[in-house]
N, C-alpha and C positions, 0 to 999 in steps of 0.2 A: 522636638528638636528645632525645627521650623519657627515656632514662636521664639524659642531662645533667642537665635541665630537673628529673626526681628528686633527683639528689644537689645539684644547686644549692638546690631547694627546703631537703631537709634539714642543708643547713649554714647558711642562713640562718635556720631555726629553734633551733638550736645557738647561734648567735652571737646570737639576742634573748634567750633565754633564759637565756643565761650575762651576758649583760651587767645583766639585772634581775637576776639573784639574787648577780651580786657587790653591787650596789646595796643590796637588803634586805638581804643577809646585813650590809652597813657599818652600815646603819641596825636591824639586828636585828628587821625583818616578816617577813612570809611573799611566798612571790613571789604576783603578780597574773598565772594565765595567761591568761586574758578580755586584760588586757592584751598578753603576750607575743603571741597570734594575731593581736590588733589590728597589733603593732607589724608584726609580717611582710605581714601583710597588703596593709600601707600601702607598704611597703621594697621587697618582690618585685618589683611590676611597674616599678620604678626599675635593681632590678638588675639585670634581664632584660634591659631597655634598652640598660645599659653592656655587659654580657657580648653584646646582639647587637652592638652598636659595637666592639666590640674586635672581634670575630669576622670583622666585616666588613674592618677595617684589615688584621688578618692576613691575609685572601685576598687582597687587594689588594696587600700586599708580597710574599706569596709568590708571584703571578701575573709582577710588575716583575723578580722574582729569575729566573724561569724566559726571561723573557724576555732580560733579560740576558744569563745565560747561555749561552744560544742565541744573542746577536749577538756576544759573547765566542765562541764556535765557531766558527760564519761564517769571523768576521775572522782567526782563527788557521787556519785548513785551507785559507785561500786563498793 
């Protein structure tokens, strides 16, 4: 979960920072990274949030799947 919670971190610093410097680069500044740490900062624990909610939904379908399956088995070997 650790490694996730890494590679999630560093794509979200990826995607603040590519999103300001296509921005200055339009407007031809320099990037602000005080801002880009700001922006993750504020982002992460939102995104962490939806990737736990998603996480959750997936075990909960894969759980109805298995059970399924299983009263799908039942019903046929009887």
């Amino acid at each position: 979960m650790l490694g996730l919670l890494r590679w999630f971190t560093f794509c979200v610093c990826l995607y603040g920072a590519s999103s300001l410097e296509s921005q200055d680069h339009a407007s031809g500044s320099t990037i602000n990274y005080a801002e880009v740490r700001a922006r993750v900062a504020h982002s992460f624990p939102e995104k962490a949030n939806e990737i736990a909610d998603t996480i959750s939904v997936l075990q909960d379908l894969s759980k109805a799947t298995v059970e399924m399956a299983d009263q799908i088995s039942a019903h046929c070997s009887q």
